[in-house]
C-alpha positions as CSV (number, residue, x, y, z in Angstrom):
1,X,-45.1,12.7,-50.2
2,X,-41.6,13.7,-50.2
3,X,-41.8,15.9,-47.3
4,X,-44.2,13.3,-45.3
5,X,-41.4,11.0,-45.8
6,X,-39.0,13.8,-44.4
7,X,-40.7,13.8,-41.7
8,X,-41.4,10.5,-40.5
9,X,-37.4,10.1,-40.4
10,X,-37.0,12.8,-38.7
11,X,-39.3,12.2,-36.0
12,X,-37.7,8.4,-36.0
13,X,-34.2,10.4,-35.5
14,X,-35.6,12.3,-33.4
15,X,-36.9,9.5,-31.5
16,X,-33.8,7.1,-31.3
17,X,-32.0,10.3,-30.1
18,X,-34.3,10.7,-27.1
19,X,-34.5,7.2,-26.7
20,X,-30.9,6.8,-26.5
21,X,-30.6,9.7,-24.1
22,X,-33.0,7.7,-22.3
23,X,-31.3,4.6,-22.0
24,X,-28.2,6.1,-20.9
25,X,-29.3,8.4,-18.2
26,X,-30.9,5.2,-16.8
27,X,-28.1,2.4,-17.4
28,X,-26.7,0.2,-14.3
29,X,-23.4,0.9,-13.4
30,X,-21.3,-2.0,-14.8
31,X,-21.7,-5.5,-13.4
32,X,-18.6,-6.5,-10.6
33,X,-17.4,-9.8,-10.2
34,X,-18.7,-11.5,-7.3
35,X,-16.0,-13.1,-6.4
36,X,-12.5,-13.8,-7.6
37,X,-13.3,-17.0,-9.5
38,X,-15.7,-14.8,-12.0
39,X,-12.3,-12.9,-13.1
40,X,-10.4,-15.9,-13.3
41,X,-10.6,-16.3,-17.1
42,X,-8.1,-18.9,-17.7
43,X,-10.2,-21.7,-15.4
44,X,-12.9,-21.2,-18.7
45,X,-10.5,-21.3,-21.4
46,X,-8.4,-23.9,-19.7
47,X,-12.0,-26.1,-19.0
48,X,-11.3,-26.5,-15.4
49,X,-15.1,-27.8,-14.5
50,X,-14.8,-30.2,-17.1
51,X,-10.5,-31.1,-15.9
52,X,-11.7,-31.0,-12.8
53,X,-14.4,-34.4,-12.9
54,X,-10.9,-36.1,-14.0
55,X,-8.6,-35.1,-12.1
56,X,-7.8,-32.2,-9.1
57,X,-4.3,-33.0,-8.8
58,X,-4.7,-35.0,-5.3
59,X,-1.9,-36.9,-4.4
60,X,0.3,-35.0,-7.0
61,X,3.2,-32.5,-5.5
62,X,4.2,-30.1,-7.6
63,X,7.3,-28.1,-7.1
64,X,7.2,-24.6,-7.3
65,X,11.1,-23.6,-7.7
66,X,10.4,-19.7,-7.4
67,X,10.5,-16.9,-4.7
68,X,9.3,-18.8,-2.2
69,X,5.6,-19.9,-1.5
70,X,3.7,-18.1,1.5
71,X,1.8,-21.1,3.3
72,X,-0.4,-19.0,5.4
73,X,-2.0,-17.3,2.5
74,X,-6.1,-18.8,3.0
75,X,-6.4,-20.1,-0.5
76,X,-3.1,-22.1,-0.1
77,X,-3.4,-23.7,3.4
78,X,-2.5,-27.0,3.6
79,X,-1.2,-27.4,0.5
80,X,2.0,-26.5,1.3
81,X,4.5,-28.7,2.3
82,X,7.9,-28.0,3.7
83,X,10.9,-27.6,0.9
84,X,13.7,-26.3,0.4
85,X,15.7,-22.9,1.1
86,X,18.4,-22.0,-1.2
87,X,17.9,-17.6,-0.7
88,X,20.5,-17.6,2.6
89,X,20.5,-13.9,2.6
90,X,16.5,-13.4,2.6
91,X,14.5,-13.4,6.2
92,X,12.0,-16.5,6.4
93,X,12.2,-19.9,4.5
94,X,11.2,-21.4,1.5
95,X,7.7,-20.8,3.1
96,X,8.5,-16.9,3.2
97,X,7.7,-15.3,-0.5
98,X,10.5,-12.2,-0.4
99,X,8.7,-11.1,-4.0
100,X,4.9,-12.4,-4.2
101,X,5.7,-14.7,-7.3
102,X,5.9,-18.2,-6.4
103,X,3.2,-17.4,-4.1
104,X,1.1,-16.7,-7.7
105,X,2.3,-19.5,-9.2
106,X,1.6,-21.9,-6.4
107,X,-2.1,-20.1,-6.5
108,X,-2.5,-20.9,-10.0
109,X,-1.5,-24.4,-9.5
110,X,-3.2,-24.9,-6.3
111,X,-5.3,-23.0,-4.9
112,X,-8.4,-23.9,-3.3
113,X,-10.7,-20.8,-3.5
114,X,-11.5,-21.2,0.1
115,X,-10.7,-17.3,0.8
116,X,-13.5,-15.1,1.8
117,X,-16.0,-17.8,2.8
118,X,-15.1,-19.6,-0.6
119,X,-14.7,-16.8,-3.1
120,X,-10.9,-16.9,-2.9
121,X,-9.1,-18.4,-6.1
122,X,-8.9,-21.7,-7.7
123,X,-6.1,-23.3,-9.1
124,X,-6.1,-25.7,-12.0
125,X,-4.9,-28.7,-9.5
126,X,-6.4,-27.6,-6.4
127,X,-6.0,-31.2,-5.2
128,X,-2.0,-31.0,-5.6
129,X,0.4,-30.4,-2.7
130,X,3.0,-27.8,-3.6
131,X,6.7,-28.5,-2.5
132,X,8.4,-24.6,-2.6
133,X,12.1,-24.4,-3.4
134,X,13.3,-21.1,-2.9
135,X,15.6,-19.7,-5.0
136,X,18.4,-16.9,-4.3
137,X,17.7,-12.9,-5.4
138,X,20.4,-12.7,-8.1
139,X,19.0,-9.4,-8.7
140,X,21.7,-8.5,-5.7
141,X,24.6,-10.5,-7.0
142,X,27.4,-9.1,-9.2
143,X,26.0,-9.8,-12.8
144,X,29.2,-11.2,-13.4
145,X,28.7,-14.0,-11.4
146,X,24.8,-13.9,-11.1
147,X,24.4,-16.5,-14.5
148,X,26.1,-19.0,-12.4
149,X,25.0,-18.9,-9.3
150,X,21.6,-18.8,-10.9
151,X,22.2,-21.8,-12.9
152,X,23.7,-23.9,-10.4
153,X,21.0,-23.1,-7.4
154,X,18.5,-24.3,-10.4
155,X,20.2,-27.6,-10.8
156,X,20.2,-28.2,-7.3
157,X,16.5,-26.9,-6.8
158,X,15.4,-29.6,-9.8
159,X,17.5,-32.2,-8.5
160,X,16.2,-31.8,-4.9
161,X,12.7,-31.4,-6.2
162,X,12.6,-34.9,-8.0
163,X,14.5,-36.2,-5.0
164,X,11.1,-35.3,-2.6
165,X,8.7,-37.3,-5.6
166,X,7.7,-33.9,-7.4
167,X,5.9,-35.2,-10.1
168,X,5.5,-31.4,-11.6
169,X,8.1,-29.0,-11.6
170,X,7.3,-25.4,-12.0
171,X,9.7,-22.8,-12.9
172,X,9.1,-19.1,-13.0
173,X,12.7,-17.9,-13.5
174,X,14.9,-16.9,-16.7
175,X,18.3,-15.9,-17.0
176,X,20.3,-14.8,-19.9
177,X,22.1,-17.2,-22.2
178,X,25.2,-17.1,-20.2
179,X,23.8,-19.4,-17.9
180,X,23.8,-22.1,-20.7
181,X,26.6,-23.5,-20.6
182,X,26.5,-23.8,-16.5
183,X,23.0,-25.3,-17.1
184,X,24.5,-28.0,-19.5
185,X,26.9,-29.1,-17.5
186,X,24.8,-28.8,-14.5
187,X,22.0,-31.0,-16.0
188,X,23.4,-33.1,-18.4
189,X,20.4,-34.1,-20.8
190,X,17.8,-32.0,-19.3
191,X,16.4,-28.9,-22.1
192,X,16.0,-25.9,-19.7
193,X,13.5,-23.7,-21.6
């Protein structure tokens, strides 16, 4: 009895074994998204479908105070309206992205997924307008000065953003805590995080 019970596991080793050699000689090649919406992860965990029967964001502007926002980019067009240009020493306008960031951001906010016959990406307010205020590269400034300039193009970029009826400001910037003190004085009773 011993041994017949020897055996019986072996032939079941035996037989996982081949099965598993099986199975993997004959898996599919993993699954790819279909489109850019399935990799999207933060539309599910942010419940977009169910945000989405409330609310897209239409008839909200949402300022994007950032690197720019590129208006010809197919999931953004028409949502972008014409802001404000505080990066003199860059080529384009506020509607010129010199990094690729606010152009993200915007995306995220608004986009409309129409790219590639409707399997571009969505935004979570793909309803909103986006107002772009571009700010300066202070990356090429003297870091002595580049707190300030920084913090003062910021106040002028939130003023002028509430000015236009941005009910949303975006802000995809930091600078160190030099700028803190500019910022205070700047924006007396506003809590720039």
């Amino acid at each position: 009895m011993f041994s017949s019970r020897r055996r019986l596991y072996a032939r079941r080793a035996v037989l996982s074994a081949a099965m598993g050699l099986i199975l993997a000689g004959t898996a599919a090649a993993p699954a790819h998204s279909e489109s850019v919406r399935d990799q999207q992860w933060f539309l599910d965990a942010m419940k977009a479908e169910q945000m989405w029967r409330t609310s897209t964001g239409k008839g909200v502007t949402v300022a994007v105070i950032d690197t720019g926002v590129n208006s010809d980019h197919p999931d953004l067009v028409g949502r972008v309206l014409p802001g404000k240009d505080m990066a003199t020493t860059e080529r384009g306008d506020e509607r010129t992205d010199y990094d690729g960031h606010g152009t993200r951001m915007a995306g995220f906010i608004a986009g409309t997924g129409t790219r590639a016959g409707g399997h571009g990406a969505f935004g979570l307010a793909p309803g909103a307008k986006v107002l772009p205020v571009r700010l300066p590269r202070v990356e090429k400034i003297d870091p002595a000065v580049a707190d300030e300039v920084f913090a003062r193009a910021m106040a002028t970029a939130i003023r002028y953003a509430t000015d236009q009826g941005a009910e949303v400001i975006n802000t995809g910037f930091g600078r160190g805590p030099a700028a803190q003190p500019v910022r205070d004085s700047l924006l007396p009773g506003v809590k720039l995080t």
